[in-house]
C-alpha positions in Angstrom: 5.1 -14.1 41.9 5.0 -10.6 42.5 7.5 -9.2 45.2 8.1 -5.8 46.6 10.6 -5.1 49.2 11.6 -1.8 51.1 14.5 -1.1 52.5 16.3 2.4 54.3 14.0 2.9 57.9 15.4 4.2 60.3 15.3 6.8 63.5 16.3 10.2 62.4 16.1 13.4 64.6 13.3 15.9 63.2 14.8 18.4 60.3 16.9 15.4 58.9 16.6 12.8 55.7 15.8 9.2 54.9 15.4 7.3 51.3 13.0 4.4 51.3 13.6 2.3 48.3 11.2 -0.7 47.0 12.8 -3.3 44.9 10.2 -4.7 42.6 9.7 -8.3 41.2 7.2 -10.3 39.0 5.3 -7.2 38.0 4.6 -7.9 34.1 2.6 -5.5 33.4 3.9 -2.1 31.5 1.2 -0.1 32.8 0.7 0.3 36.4 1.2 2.5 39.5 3.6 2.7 42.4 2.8 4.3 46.0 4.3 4.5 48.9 1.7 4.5 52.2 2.4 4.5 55.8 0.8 3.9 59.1 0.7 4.9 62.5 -0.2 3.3 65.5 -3.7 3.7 66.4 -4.1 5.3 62.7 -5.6 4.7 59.3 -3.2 3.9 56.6 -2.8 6.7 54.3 -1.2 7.2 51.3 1.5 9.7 50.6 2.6 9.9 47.1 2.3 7.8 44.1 3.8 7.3 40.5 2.2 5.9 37.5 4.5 4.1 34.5 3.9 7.7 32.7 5.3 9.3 35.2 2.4 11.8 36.8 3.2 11.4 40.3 0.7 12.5 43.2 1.3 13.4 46.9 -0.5 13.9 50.2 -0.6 17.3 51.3 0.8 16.6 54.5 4.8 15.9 52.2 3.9 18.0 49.4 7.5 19.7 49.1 9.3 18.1 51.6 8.7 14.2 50.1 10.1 13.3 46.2 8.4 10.3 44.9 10.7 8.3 41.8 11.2 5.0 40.1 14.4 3.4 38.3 13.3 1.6 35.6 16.2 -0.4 34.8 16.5 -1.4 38.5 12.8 -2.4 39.0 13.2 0.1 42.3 11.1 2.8 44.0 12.2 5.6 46.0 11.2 8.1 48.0 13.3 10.6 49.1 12.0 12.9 52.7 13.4 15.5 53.9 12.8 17.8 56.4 11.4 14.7 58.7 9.0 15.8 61.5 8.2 13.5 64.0 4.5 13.3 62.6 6.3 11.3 60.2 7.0 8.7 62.0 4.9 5.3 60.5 5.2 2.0 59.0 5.6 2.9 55.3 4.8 0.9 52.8 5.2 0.3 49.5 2.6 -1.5 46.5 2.3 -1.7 42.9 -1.6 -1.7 41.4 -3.0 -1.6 37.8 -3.9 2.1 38.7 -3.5 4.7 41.3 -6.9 4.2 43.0 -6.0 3.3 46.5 -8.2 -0.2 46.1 -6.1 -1.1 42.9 -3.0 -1.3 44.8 -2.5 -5.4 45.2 0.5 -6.1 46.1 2.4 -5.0 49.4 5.3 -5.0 50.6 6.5 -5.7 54.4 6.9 -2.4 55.3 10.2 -0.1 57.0 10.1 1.8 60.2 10.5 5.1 60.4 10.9 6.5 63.3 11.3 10.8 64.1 12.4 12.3 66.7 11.7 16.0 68.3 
């Protein structure tokens, strides 16, 4: 049973940091890709930055610079670091684990962690 769990929300005032982490069960395969997404209300999800086992990682051009996408092998956890928060920012983001980095691939989800910005 594959589980993914995020952790490390929270309300921050714009300009300031947050690290989301993902803790990752049950996944057996050794090839496979990890994203973070997030959505707002009245929005489409949308995904912001992705990593596959190889390492090539992938991000939206909305947190290109200011997000930093990673993984932990040996503690089955992803991350992703944002700084410089704006209050755009502010979504639902989850995380998921797919066979490969095509959005539609993605199969398993996790609950998802607030993040809330504030101006």
């Amino acid at each position: 049973q594959v589980q993914l769990v995020e952790s490390g929300g929270g309300s921050v005032q714009a300009g300031g940091s947050l690290r989301l982490s993902c803790a990752v069960s049950g996944y057996i395969y050794s090839t496979y890709c990890m994203g973070w997404f997030r959505q707002a209300p009245g929005k489409e999800r949308e995904k912001v930055a992705h990593i596959h086992s190889f390492g090539i990682t992938n991000y939206a051009d909305s947190v290109k610079g200011r997000f930093t996408i990673s993984k932990d092998n040996a503690k089955n956890t992803l991350y992703l670091q944002m700084n410089s928060l704006k209050p755009e920012d502010t979504a639902m983001y989850y995380c998921a684990i797919g066979a490969t980095c095509s959005v539609g691939d993605f199969g398993y989800w996790g609950r998802g962690t607030q993040v809330t910005v504030s101006s």
